[in-house]
C-alpha positions in Angstrom: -8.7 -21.5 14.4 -5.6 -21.8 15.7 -2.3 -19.0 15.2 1.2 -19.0 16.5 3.3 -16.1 16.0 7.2 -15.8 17.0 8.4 -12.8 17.3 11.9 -12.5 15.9 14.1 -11.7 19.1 11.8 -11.4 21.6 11.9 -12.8 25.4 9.6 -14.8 27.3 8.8 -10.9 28.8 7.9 -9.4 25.5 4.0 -9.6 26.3 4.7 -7.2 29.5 6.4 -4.5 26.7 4.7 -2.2 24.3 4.6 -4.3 21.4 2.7 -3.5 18.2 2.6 -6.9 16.3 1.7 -8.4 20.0 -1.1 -6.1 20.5 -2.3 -6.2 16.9 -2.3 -9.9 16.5 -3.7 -10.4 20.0 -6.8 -7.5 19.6 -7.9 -9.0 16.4 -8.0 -12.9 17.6 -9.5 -12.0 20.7 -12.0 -9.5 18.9 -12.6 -12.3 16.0 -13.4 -15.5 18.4 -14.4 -14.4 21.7 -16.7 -11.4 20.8 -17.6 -13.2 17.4 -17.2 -9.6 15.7 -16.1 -10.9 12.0 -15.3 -7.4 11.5 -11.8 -8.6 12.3 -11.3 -11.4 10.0 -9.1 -9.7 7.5 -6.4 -8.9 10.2 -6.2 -12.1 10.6 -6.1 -14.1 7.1 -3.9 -13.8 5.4 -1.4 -14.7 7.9 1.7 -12.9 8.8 4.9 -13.8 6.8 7.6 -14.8 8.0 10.4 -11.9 8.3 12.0 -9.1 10.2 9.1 -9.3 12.4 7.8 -12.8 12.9 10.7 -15.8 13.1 8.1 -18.4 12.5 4.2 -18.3 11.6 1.5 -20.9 11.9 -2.0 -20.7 10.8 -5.2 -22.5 10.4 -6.1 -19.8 7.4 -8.9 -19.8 6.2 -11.1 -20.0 9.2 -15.2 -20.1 9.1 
């Protein structure tokens, strides 16, 4: 599976903020394919559109 996320105005510090969509999108991967909980699939896939929040998405959706 692979995911990249941009965050629309952000700095190369924004992962030392609070930061919803960071924290969201980071939990859920990290929940999903290091503890293997599938639990968090759907916050994953569908992914993210591009907008207000995200300047530019990438995703290997669907994943096994």
């Amino acid at each position: 599976m692979r995911t990249y996320l941009e965050l629309r105005g952000a700095s190369h510090f924004a992962p030392n903020t609070s930061n919803t969509p960071i924290a969201r999108a980071s939990v859920a991967w990290l929940k999903r394919f290091v503890d293997n909980d599938l639990r968090y699939s759907p916050f994953l896939c569908p992914a993210p559109a591009v907008g207000t929040t995200y300047s530019d998405v990438r995703s290997s959706c669907p994943f096994n």
